[in-house]
C-alpha positions in Angstrom: -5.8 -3.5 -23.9 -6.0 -3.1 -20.1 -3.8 -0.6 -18.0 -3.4 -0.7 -14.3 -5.7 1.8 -12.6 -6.3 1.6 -8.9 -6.6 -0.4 -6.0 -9.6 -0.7 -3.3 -8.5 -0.8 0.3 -10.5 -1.2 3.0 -9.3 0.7 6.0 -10.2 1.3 9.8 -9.6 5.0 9.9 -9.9 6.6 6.5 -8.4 9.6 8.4 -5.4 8.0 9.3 -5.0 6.1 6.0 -5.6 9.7 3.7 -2.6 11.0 5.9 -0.6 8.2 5.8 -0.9 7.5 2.0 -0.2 11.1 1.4 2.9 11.8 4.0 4.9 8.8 3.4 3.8 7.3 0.0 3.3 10.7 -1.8 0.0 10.0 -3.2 -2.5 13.2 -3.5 -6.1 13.5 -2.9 -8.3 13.8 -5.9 -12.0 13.2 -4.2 -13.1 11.7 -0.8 -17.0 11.9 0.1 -19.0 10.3 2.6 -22.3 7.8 1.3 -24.5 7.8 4.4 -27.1 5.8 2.8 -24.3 2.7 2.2 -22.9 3.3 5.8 -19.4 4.3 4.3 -16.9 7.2 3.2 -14.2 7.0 0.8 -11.5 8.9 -0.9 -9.7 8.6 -3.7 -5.8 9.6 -3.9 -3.0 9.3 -6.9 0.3 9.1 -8.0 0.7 9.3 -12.1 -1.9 7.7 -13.4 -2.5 4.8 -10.6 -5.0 5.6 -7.8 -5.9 4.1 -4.3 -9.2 3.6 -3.3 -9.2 3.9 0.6 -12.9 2.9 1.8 -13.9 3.1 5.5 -17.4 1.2 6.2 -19.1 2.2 9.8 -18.3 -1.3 11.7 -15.8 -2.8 9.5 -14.3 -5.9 10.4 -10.3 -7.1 10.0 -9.7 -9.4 7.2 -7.3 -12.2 7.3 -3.9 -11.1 8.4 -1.2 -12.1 6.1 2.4 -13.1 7.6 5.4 -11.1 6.7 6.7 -11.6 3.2 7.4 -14.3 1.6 5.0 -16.1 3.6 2.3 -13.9 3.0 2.1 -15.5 -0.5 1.2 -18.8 0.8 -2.7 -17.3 1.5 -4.6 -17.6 -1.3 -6.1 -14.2 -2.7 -4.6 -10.5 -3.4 -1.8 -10.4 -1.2 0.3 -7.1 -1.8 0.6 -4.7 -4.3 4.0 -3.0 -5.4 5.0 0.5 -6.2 8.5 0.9 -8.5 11.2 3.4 -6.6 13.8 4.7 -8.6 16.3 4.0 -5.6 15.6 1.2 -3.0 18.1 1.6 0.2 17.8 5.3 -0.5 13.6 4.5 -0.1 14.1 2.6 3.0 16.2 5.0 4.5 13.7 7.9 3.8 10.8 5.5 5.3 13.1 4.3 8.6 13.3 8.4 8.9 9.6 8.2 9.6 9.5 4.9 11.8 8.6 2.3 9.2 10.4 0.0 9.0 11.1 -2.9 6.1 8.6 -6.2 7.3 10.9 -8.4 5.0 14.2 -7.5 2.8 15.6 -5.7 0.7 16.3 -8.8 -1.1 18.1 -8.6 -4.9 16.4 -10.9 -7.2 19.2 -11.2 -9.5 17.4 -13.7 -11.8 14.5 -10.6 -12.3 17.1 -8.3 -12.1 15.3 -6.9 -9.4 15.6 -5.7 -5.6 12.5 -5.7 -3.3 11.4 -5.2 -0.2 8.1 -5.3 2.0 6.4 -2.2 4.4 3.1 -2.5 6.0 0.3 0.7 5.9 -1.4 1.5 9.1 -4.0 -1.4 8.9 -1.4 -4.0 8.3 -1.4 -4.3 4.3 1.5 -5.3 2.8 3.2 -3.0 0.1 6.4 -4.0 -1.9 8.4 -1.3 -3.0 10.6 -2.7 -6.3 13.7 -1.3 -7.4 13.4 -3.0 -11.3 17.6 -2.9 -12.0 
């Protein structure tokens, strides 16, 4: 049986990424270390039992840049990923406190008995935050 476990994102400024993560998406730091010999640092942060991989490679380059949702879906590849909040206007009311604002929704799904919406992280990655009703 598989259980989700983490995701790998590649960032600009691991830096910026750790605090970001951290401050406004509550994850916590459980390792970061720097591998000279493969040109790269990375840290490793959680919140229950998933975990973000945030990587930072010396002379990274940007990836493809995805529209704002539900566009974004139209790329082909990993697109987003989504994180469940108990309370979704209350959510984008606490983000909007710290200047990020909603790329797309909230939206109610009615059929999924969900409501969503989309933020971006500092390099651009789109996160949907899910309110499951």
């Amino acid at each position: 049986m598989l259980h989700p476990y983490s995701v790998n994102i590649s960032t600009a400024n691991l830096d910026v990424a750790q605090e970001w993560y951290g401050h406004v998406l509550g994850f916590q730091m459980v390792y970061r270390k720097e591998h000279s010999a493969m040109s790269l640092e990375i840290a490793f942060m959680k919140q229950g039992d998933f975990r973000i991989e945030l990587i930072q490679f010396d002379n990274s380059s940007a990836g493809t840049s995805y529209p704002d949702a539900p566009r974004h879906a139209s790329i082909r590849g990993i697109t987003h990923f989504s994180l469940r909040v108990m309370d979704l206007l209350v959510e984008l009311d606490r983000l909007r406190g710290l200047n990020i604002q909603a790329v797309w929704g909230p939206t109610t799904f009615e059929d999924l008995r969900m409501s969503v919406a989309f933020i971006r992280d500092p390099d651009g990655n789109l996160i949907k935050l899910v309110e499951a009703q």
